[in-house]
C-alpha positions as CSV (number, residue, x, y, z in Angstrom):
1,X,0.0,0.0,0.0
2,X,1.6,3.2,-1.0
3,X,2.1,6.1,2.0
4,X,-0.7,8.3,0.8
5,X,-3.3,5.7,1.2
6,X,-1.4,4.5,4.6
7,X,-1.9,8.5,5.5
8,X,-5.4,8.1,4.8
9,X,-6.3,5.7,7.6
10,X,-5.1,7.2,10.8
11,X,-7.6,7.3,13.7
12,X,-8.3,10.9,14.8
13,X,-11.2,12.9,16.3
14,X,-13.3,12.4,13.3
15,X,-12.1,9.0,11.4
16,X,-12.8,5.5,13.5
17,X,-11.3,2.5,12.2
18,X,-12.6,-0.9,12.6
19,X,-11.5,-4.2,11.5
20,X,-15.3,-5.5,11.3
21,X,-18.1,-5.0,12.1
22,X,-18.7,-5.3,16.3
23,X,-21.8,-4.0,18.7
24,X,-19.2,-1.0,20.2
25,X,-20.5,0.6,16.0
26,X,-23.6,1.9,17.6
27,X,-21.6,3.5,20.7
28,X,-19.3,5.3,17.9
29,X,-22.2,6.4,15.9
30,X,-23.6,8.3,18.9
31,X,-20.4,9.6,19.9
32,X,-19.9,11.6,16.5
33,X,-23.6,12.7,16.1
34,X,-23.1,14.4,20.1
35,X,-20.1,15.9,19.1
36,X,-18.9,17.4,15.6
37,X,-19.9,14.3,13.5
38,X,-17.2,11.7,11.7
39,X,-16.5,8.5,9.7
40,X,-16.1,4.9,11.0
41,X,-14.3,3.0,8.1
42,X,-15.1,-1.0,8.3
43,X,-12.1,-3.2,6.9
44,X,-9.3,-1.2,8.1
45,X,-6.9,-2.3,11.5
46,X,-6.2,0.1,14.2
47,X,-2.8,0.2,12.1
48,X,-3.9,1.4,8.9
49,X,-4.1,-2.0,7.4
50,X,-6.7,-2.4,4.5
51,X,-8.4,-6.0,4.7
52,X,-11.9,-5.4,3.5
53,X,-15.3,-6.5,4.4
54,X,-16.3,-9.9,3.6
55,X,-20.1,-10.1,3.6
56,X,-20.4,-6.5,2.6
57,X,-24.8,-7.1,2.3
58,X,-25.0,-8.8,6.1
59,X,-22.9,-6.3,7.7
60,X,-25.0,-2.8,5.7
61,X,-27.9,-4.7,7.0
62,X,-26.7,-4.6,10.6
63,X,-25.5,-1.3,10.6
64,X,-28.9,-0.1,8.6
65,X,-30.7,-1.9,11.9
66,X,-28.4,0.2,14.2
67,X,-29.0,3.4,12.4
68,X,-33.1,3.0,12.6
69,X,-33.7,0.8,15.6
70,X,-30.7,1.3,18.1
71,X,-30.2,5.0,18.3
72,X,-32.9,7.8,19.9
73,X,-33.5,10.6,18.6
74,X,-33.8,9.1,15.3
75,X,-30.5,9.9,13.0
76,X,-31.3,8.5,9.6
77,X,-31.1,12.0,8.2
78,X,-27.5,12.5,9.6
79,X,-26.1,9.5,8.5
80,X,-25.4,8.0,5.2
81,X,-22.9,5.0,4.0
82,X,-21.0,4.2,1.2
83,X,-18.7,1.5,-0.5
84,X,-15.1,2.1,-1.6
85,X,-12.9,-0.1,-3.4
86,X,-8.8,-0.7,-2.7
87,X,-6.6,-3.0,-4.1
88,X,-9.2,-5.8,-4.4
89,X,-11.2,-4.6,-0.9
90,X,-14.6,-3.6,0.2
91,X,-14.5,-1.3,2.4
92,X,-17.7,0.7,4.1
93,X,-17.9,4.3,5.2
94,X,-20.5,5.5,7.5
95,X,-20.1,9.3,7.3
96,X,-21.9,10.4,10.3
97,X,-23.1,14.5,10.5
98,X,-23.3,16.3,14.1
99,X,-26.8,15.4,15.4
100,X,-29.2,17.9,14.8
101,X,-30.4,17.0,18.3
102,X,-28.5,18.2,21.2
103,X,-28.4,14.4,22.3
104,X,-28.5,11.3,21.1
105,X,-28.0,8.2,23.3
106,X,-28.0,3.9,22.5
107,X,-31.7,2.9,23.2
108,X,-30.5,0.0,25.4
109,X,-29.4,2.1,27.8
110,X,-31.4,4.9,27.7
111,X,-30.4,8.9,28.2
112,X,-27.4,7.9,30.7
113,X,-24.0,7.8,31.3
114,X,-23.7,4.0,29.8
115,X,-25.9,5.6,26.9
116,X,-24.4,9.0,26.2
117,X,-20.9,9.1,24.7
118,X,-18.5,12.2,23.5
119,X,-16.2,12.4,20.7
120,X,-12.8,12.9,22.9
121,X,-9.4,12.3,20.4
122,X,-9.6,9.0,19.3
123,X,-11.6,7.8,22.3
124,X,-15.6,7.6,23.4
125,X,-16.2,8.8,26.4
126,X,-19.6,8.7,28.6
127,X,-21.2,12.1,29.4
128,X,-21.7,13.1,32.8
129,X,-25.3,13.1,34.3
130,X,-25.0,16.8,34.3
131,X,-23.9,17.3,30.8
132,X,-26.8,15.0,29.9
133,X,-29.8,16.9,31.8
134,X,-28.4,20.0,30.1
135,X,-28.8,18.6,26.5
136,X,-31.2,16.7,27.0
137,X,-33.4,19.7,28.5
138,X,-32.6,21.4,25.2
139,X,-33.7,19.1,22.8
140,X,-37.3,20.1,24.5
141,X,-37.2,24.0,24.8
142,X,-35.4,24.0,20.9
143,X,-39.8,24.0,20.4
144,X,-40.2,26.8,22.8
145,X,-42.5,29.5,20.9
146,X,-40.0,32.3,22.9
147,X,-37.1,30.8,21.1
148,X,-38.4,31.3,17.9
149,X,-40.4,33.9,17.7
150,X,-38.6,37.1,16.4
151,X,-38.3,40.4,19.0
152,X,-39.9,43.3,17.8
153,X,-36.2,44.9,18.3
154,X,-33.1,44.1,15.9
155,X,-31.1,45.7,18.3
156,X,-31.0,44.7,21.9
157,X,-29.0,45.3,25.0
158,X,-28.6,42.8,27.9
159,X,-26.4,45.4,30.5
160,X,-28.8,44.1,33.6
161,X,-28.7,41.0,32.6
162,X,-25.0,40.8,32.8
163,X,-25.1,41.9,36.3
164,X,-27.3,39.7,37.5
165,X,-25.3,36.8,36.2
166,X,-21.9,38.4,37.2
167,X,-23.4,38.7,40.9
168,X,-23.9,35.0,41.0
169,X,-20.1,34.2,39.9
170,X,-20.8,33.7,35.6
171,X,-18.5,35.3,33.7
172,X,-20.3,37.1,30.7
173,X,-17.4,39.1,28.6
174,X,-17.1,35.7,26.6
175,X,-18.5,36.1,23.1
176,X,-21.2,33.2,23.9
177,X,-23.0,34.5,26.4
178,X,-26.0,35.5,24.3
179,X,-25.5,32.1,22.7
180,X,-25.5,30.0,25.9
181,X,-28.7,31.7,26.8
182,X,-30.9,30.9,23.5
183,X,-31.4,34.7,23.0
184,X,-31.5,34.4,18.8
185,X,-33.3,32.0,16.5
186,X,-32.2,29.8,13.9
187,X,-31.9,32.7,11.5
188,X,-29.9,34.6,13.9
189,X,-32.4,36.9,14.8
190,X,-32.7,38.2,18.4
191,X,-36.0,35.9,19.9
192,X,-38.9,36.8,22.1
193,X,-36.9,35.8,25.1
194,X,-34.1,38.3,24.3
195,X,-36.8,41.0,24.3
196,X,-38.0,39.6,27.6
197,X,-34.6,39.9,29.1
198,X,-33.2,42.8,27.7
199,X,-32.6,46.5,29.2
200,X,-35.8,48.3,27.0
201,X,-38.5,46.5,25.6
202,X,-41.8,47.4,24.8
203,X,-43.5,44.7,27.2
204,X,-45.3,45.9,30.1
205,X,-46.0,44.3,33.5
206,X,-49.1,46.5,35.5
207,X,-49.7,46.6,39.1
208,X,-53.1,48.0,39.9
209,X,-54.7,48.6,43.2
210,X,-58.5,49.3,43.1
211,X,-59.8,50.7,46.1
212,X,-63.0,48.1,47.0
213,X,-63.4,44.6,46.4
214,X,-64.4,45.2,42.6
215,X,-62.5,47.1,39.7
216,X,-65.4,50.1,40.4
217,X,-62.5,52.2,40.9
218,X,-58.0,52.3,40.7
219,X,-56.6,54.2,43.6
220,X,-53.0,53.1,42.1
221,X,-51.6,51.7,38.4
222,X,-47.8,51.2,38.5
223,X,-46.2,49.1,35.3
224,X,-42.7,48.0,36.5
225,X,-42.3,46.1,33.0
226,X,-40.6,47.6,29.5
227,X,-37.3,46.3,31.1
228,X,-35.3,42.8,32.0
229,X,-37.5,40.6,33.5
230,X,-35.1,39.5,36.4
231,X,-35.5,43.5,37.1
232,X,-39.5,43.5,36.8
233,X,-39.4,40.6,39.4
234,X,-37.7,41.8,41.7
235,X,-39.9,45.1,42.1
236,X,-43.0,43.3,41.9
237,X,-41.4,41.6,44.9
238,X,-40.4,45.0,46.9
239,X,-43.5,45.9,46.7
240,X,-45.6,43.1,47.6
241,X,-43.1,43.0,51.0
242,X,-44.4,46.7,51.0
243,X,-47.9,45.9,50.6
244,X,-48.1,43.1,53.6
245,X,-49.7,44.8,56.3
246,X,-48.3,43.4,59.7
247,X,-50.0,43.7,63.0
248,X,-48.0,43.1,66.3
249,X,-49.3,41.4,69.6
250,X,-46.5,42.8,71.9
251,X,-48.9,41.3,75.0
252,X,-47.5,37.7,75.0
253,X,-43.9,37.1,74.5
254,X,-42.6,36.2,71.9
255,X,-44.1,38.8,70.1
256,X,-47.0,37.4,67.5
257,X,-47.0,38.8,64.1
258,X,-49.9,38.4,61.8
259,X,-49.6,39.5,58.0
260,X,-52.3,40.2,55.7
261,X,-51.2,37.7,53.4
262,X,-49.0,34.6,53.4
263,X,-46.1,36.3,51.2
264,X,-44.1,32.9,50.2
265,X,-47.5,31.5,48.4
266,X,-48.1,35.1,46.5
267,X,-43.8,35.3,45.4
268,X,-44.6,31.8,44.4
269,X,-47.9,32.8,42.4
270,X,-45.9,35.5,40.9
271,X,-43.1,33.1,40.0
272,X,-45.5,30.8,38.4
273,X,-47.0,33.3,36.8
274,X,-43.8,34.9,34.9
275,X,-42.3,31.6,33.8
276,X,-45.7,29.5,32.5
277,X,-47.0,32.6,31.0
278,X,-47.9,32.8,27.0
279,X,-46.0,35.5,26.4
280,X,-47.3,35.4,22.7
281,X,-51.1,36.4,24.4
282,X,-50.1,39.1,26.4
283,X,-48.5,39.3,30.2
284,X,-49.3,38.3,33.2
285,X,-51.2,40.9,35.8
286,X,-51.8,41.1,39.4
287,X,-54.7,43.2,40.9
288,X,-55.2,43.8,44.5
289,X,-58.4,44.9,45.9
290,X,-59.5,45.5,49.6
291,X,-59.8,41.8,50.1
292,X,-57.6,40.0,47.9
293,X,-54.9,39.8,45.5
294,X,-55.1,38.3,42.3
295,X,-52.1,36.6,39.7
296,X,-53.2,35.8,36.1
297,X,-51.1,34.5,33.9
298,X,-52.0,33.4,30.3
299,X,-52.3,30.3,28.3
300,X,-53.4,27.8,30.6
301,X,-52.1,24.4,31.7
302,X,-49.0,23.6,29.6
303,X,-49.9,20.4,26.9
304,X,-49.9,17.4,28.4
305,X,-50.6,18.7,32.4
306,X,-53.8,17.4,33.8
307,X,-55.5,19.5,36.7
308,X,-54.6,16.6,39.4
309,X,-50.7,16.8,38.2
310,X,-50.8,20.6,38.5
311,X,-52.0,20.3,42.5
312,X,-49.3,17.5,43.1
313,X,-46.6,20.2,42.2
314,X,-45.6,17.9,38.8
315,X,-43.0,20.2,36.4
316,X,-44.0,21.2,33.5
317,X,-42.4,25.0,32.5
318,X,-44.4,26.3,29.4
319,X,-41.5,28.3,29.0
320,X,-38.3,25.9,30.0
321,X,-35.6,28.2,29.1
322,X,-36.6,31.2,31.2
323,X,-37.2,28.4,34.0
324,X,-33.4,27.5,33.7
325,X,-32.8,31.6,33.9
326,X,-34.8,31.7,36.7
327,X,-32.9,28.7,38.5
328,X,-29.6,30.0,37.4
329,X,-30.4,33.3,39.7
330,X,-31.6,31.3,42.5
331,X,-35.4,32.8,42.2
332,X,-36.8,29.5,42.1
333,X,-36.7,25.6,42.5
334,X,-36.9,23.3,39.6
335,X,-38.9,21.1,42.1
336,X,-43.0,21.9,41.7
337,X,-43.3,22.7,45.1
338,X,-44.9,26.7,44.4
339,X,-48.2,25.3,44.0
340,X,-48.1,22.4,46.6
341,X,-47.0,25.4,48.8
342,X,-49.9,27.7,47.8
343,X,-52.3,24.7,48.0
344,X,-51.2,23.9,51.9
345,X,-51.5,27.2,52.6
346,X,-55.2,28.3,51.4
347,X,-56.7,24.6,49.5
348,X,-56.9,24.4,45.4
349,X,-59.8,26.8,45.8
350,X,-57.5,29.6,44.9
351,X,-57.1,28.8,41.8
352,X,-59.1,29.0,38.5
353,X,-58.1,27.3,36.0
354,X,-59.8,27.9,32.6
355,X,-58.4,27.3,28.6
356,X,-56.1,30.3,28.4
357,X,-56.2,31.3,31.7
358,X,-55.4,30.2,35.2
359,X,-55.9,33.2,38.3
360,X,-54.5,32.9,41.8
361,X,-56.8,34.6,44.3
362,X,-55.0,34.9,47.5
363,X,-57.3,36.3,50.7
364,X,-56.2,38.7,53.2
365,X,-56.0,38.1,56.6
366,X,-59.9,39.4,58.1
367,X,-58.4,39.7,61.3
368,X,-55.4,42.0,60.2
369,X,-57.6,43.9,57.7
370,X,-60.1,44.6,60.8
371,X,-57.0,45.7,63.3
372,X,-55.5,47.7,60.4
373,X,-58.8,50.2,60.4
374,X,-58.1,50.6,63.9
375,X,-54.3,51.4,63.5
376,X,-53.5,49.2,66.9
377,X,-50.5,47.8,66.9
378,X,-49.8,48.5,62.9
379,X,-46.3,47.8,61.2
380,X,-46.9,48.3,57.5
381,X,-44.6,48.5,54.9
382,X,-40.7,46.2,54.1
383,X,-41.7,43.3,57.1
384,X,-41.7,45.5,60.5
385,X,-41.8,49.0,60.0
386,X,-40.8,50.8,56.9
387,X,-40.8,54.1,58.4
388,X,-39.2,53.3,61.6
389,X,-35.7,55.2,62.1
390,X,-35.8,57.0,58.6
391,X,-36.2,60.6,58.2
392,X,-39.2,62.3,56.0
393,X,-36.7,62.5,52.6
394,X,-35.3,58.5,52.9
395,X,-39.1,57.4,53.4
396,X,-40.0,59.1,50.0
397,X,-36.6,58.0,48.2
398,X,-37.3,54.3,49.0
399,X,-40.8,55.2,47.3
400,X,-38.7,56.6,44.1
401,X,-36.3,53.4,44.2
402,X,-39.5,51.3,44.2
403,X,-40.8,52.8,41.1
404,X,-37.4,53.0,39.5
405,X,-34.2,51.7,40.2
406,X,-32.1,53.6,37.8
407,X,-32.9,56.7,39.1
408,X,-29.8,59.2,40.2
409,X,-29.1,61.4,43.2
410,X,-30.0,64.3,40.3
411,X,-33.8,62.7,39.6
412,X,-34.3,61.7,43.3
413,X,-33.5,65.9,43.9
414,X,-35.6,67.1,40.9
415,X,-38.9,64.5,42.1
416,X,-38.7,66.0,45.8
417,X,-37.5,69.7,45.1
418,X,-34.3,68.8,47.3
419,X,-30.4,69.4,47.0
420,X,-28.7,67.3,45.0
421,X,-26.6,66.7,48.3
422,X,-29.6,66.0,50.3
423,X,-30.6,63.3,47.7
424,X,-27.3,61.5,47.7
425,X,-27.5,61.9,51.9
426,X,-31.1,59.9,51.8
427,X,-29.4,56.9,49.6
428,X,-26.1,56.8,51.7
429,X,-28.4,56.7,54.8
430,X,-30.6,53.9,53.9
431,X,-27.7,52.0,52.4
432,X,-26.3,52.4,56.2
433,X,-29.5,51.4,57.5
434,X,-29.8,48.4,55.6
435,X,-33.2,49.2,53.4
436,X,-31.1,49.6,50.1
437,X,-28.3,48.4,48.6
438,X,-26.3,49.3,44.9
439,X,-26.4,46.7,42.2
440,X,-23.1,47.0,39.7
441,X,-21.1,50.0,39.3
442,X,-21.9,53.6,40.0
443,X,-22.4,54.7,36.8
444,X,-24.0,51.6,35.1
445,X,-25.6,50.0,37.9
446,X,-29.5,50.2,39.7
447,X,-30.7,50.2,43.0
448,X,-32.1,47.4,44.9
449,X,-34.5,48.1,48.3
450,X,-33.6,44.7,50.4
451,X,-35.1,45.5,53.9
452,X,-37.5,43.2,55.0
């Protein structure tokens, strides 16, 4: 055999040689299509040596059974096969494509270590469990509607987004970041979720409080959306902390506290709300009244979730990628217990579940709504006391940092008709006190009100 053809069969990260045809085929098969794809040549020895294929028709056969019964997702339109001919052989190529599935695993052995294999140099190697769940969750949320559906906007920033992500120890200056998070479409288009995400956006998220028990009439309308969602969250959630009424029995000891709602079931209902919401319909809105407080979020149960698997707490995200944003930032628990939670708390009454709809309607306390009209006792506000130990200008600068956390010392100044100096004096005090605290840089970076 001359050198040239000798050169041609060397084993490297994308050419396997085999001797014959074995089982092991089917583990090489899968190895290229999860990594960048490859050829197994059948009649050639580890060293190069050409001895051809002897039944040529019983070993396509096999390999045509592996490539259509052995392997899941189905590969037949990544793989094809061919004959070549040298110096009297037979040999077969099985030119394999990288998997247009994120993974592919041996049916036998399911979506597992034993069933997952890499492409490492001229070695398979099993994936670990993690690397699996990853790929395995994206071969689901590549149908997510949000990942396909083109933003309004060709040209987004994600400057809050970083932050958030940098606080949590991810580095973002790598070119992949948007990548890693599934923020364009196929086409390379920035995606619904990007616009979601981003620093502007044309999506709003309302707050309106109406001052009976009916929608007769709004005594408040706040929309903390058009921005990153991680932001929009995290107001919603300052201000429900600001909305829970506490009332104090400082008769017995240890002091009793008694809140007008149960605030981890209505952060979960808001949770819920953000991440199983059609976003294609319209957003989610919540609505307090005298009485209640009520979560909507669009769309309905997510295909394939029956009413008795929604109580038990079973996973089912609508919207799987934002779910995995959400986790990443340690808002939530891939685990189903936010409705479980809500359910022990006030039954499955509190919810309504219709076709494109499902409401949360939490109740408030009776007995702190009665105590509140008699202002006994009364803590309202971040947990115990919003007002207590802050000064007439921090108690309306926390109000400004709840409606907008970009704001500067220069706004905060302009809104109250106050010194610039006397602004920046309010925000060093509360960040002294505890009630506020500065997310990224100075001149990039928001504020955050954190006391509880």
């Amino acid at each position: 055999m001359s050198v040239e053809a000798f050169m041609e069969y060397i084993e490297s990260e994308t050419l396997e040689l085999k001797e014959k045809y074995t089982d092991v085929i089917c583990k090489e098969i899968v190895s290229f299509l999860n990594t960048e794809g490859g050829t197994l040549v059948i009649g050639v020895k580890d060293d190069g040596t050409v001895i051809g294929v002897e039944k040529v028709d019983e070993t396509l056969k096999k390999i045509s059974d592996v490539i259509t019964m052995q392997i899941e997702p189905n590969p037949q339109d990544e793989i094809r096969s061919e004959l070549k001919f040298e110096d009297g052989n037979t040999l077969i190529y099985i030119h394999v494509n990288q998997g247009s599935k994120n993974i592919y695993c041996q049916k036998k052995y399911g979506f597992s270590s034993s069933g997952c294999s890499v492409r490492i140099g001229t070695t398979c190697r099993e994936m670990t469990p993690e690397q699996i769940r990853i790929r395995y969750e994206r071969n689901f949320t590549d149908l997510e509607y949000m990942l396909k559906k083109k933003s309004g906007f060709a040209d987004l920033s994600f400057r809050e987004l970083k932050i958030y992500y940098e606080e949590k120890g991810f580095h973002t200056d790598r070119g992949d970041f948007e990548s890693n998070l599934s923020l364009k479409n196929d086409n390379g288009d920035y995606n619904l979720l990007a616009e979601l995400l981003s620093d502007k956006n044309n999506i709003p998220f309302i707050f309106v409080k109406f001052q009976g028990d009916n929608k007769a009439a709004i005594s408040e309308r706040n929309d903390y959306g058009c921005g990153c969602l991680l932001t929009t969250y995290n107001k919603i959630k300052t201000r429900l902390l600001a909305e829970n009424i506490c009332i104090s029995d400082t008769t017995v000891r240890p002091r009793v506290d008694k809140y007008l709602f149960d605030y981890d079931s209505v952060n979960e209902a808001v949770i819920n709300a953000l991440v199983h919401n059609d976003w294609t319909i319209t957003e989610p809105q919540i609505s307090m009244y005298s009485d209640r407080i009520e979560i909507v979020s669009h769309g309905g149960l997510t295909k394939g979730l029956t009413e008795k698997q929604f109580f038990e707490g079973v996973s089912k995200p609508r919207n799987a990628t934002l779910m995995r944003i959400f986790l990443a930032m340690g808002l939530t628990e891939h685990t189903g217990h936010g409705v479980p939670t809500i359910v022990e708390r006030y039954g499955t009454n509190v919810f309504e579940i219709e076709e494109n709809l499902i409401r949360c309607t939490i109740p408030f306390d009776s007995k702190v709504l009665e105590l509140s009209k008699k202002n006994v006792g009364l803590n309202v506000g971040l947990n115990v006391g919003l007002n207590i130990g802050l000064n007439k200008t921090e108690k309306a600068t926390i109000g400004i940092l709840l409606e907008d956390a970009y704001v500067t010392a220069d706004d905060i100044a302009q809104k109250l008709e106050v010194t610039k100096r006397t602004a920046e004096r309010a925000l060093s005090g509360l960040q002294k006190k505890g009630y506020i605290e500065r997310i990224g840089s100075k001149r990039d970076g928001s504020w955050r009100v954190v006391k509880q």
